[in-house]
C-alpha positions in Angstrom: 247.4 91.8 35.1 249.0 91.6 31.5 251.7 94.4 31.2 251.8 95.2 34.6 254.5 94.2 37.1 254.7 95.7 40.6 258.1 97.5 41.3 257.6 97.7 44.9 259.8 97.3 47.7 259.1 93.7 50.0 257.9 95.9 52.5 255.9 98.2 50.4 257.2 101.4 52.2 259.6 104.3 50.2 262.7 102.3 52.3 264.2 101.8 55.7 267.4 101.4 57.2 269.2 98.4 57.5 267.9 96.8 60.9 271.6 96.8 62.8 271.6 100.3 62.2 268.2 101.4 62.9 268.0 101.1 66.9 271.5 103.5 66.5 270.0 106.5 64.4 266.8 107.0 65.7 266.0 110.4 66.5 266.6 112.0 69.7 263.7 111.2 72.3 262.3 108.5 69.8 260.4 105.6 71.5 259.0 102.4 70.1 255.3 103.1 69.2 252.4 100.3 70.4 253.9 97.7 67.8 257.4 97.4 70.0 259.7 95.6 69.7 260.7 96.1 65.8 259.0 99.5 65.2 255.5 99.6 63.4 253.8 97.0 61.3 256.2 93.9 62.8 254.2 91.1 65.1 256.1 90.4 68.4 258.0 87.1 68.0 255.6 85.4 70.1 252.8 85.9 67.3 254.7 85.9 64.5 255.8 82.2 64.0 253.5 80.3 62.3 252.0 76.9 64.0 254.0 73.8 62.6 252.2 71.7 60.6 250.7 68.8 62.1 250.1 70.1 64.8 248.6 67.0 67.6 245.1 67.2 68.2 243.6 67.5 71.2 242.6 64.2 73.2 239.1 63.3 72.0 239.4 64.8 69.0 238.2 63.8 65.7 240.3 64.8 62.4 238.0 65.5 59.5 238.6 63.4 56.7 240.1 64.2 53.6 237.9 65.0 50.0 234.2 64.7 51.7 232.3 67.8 50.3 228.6 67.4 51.0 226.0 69.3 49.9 226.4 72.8 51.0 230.2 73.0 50.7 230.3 76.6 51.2 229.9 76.2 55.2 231.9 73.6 55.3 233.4 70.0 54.4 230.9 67.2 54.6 231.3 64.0 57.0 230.4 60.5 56.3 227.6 61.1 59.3 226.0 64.2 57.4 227.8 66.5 59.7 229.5 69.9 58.5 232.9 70.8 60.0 233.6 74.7 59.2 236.5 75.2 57.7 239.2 78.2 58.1 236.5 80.8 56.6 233.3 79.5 59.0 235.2 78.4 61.9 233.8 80.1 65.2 235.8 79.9 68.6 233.4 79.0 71.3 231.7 75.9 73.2 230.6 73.0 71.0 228.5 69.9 71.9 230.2 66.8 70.0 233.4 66.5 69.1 236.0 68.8 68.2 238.0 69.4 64.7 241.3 70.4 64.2 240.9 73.7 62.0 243.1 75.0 59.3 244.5 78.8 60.0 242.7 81.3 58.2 243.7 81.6 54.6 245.1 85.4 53.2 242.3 87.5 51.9 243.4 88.6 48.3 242.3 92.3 48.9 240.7 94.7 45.7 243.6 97.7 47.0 246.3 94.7 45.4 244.7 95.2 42.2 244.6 98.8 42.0 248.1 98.9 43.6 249.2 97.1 40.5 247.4 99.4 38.6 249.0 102.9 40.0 252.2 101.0 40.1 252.0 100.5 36.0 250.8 104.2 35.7 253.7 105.6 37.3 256.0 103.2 35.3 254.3 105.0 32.1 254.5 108.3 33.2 258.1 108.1 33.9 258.6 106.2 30.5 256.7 108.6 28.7 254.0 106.2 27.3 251.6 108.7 29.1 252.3 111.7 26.9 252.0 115.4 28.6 248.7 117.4 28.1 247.2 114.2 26.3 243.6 112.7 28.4 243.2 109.5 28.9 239.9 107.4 30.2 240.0 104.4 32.3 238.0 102.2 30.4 240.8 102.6 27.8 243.6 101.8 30.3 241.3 99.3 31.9 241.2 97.4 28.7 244.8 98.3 28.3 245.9 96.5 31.7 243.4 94.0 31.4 241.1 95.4 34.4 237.9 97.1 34.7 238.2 100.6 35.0 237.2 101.0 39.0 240.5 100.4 39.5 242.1 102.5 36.9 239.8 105.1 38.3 241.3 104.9 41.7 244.4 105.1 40.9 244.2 108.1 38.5 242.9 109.7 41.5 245.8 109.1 43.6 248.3 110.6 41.0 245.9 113.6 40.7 246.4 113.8 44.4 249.7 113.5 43.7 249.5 116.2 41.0 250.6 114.4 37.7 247.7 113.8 36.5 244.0 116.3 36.7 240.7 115.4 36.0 238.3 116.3 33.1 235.1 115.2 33.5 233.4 112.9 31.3 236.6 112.5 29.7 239.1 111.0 32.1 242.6 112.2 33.1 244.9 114.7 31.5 248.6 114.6 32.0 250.0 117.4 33.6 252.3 119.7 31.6 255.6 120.5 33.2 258.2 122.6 32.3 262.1 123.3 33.6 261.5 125.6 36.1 259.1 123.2 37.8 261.5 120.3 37.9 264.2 122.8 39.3 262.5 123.8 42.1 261.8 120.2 42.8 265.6 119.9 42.7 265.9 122.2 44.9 263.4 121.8 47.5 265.3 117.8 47.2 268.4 119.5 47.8 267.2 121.9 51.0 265.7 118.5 52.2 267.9 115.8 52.0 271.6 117.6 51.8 271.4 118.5 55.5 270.5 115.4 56.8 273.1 113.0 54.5 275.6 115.7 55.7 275.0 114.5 59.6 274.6 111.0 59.1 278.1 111.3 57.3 279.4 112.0 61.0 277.2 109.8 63.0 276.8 106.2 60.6 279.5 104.0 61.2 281.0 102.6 58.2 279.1 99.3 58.4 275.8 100.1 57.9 277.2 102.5 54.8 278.4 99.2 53.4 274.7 97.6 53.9 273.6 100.2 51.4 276.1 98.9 48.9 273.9 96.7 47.3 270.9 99.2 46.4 273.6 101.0 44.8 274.8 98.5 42.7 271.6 97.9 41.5 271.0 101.0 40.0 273.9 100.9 37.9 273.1 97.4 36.7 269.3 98.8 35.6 270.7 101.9 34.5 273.0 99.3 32.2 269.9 98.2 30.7 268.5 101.9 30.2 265.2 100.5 32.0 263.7 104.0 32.8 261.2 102.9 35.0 263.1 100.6 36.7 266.0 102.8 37.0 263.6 105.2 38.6 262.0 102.6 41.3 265.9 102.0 42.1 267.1 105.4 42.8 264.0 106.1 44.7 265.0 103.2 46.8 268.2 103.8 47.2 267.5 107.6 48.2 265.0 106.4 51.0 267.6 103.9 52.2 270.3 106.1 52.6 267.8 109.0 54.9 265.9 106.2 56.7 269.3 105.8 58.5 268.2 109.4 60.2 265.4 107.4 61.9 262.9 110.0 61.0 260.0 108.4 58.6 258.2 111.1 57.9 261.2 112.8 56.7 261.5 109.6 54.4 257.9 109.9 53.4 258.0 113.4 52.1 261.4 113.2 50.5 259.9 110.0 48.3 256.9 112.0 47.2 259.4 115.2 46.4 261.6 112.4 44.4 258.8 110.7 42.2 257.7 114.1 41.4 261.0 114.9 40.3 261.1 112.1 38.1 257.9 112.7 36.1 259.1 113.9 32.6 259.1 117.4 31.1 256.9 118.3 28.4 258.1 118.9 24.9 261.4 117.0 25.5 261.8 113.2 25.2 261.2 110.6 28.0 263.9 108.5 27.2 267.2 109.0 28.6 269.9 107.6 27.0 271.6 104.6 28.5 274.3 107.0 29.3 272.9 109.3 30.9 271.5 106.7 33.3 274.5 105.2 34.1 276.2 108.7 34.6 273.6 109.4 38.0 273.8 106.1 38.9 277.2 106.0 39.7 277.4 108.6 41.7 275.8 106.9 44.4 278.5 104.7 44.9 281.0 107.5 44.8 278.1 109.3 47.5 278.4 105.7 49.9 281.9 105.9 49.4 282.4 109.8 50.3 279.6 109.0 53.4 281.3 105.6 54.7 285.0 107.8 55.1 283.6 110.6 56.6 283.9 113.2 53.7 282.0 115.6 54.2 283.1 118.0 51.9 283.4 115.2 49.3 279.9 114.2 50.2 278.3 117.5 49.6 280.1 117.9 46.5 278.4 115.1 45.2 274.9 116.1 46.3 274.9 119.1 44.9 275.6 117.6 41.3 273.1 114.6 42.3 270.1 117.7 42.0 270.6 119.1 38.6 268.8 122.8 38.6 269.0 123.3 42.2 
């Protein structure tokens, strides 16, 4: 999709704690869910290796041969005989008369949501850049053309950020904006600061210095974006780096509403400009490596210091 790059994490979620640390700061009473061992969404070793390639077939066996596509290709591969052999999409497990074809493993279904996650994914960039203006409407067969898709998918994912409350909807127009003003974005900061203070505060006394120094990296990059004065970027990497630091609590739904607080947070205020200068980026970027290091020594005062000037307003 032309203009359009996904910022998400690998895993997709807000963040999570680094995995020699996670088993240590889950909460109290916590058990492993139905997808044990590895906590939700990971396949038991056992399932998650994929089969090596060549595998032997079975005795009596016939391997299909290579580059015969018969008549009717979409069920199948043709054989010299006439016969089809189902591929990885037709392929049914059961009892066969005849013999018996080594099948490929299913291929990856390319699913519509990947399109329309791109989609909300370049929406939010131009929010937080400012190329979606406050109070101005826009339709999605404009921002379809714009992204280079049709506008059931811009359409979707104008309704999440209305959900979300950035953008509302005017009918048989398209999507407004919202306008936000400085009181709005310091209540955010504090709601942030009620939210998230409190728990960095304990994990300063509970994480053990290692896992602070995991974090190190998603620090550093937000000082090298914020050298670039990438807003969007800078904004996908503090998120990140925010969500790292409280999935060491071991509470995800603590993460969860945190991340949605933050990307409110970062939605620009209307009548002042989007762009930050590079400075200013650089200037809240590097106080989260003065926050790991304040956290990883056990500072607590020093920690909280540097929280409170992390929420501006609050």
């Amino acid at each position: 999709m032309p203009g359009a790059e996904s910022r998400r994490t690998a895993t997709g979620a807000p963040g999570r704690a680094p995995e020699s640390c996670e088993a240590a700061t889950a909460p109290s009473g916590a058990s492993e869910g139905p997808d044990a061992p590895g906590g939700p969404g990971r396949a038991p070793a056992s399932l998650g290796a994929p089969e090596a390639p060549g595998a032997p077939v079975a005795p009596g066996a016939v391997e299909a041969p290579e580059g015969l596509d018969g008549p009717g290709a979409a069920g199948g591969r043709g054989t010299p005989s006439g016969r089809r052999v189902p591929d990885a999409r037709t392929a049914s497990v059961g009892p066969v008369s005849g013999p018996v074809f080594a099948v490929a493993a299913p291929r990856p279904v390319i699913q519509r949501l990947s399109v329309r996650g791109q989609v909300l994914d370049a929406l939010r960039s131009a929010l937080v850049a400012g190329d979606l203006a406050p109070g101005e409407v826009y339709s999605a067969p404009a921002l379809g053309e714009r992204f280079g898709v049709s506008a059931t998918p811009v359409r979707e994912a104008m309704q999440q950020l209305a959900n979300e409350g950035a953008v509302e909807v005017v009918p048989n127009r398209g999507f407004r904006v919202i306008r936000r003003g400085a009181r709005e974005l310091a209540e955010l900061a504090e709601i942030r600061a009620l939210v998230e203070m409190p728990v960095m505060l304990r994990l300063t006394r509970t994480v053990a210095a290692p896992c602070w120094a995991e974090l190190r990296p998603l620090a550093d990059t937000t000082v090298a974006v914020a050298a670039t004065g990438d807003l969007a970027g800078y904004a996908e990497s503090d998120r990140v780096f925010h969500a790292a630091v409280l999935a060491l609590s071991g509470n995800r739904q603590l993460v969860q509403l945190a991340d949605d607080l933050h990307r409110r947070a970062q939605w620009p205020m209307a009548g002042v400009a989007a762009r930050r200068v590079r400075g200013d980026l650089l200037a809240d970027a590097v106080q989260h490596t003065a926050l790991l290091d304040a956290l990883s020594a056990g500072d607590v005062a020093g920690a909280q210091a540097l929280i409170r000037g992390h929420f501006p307003g609050a």
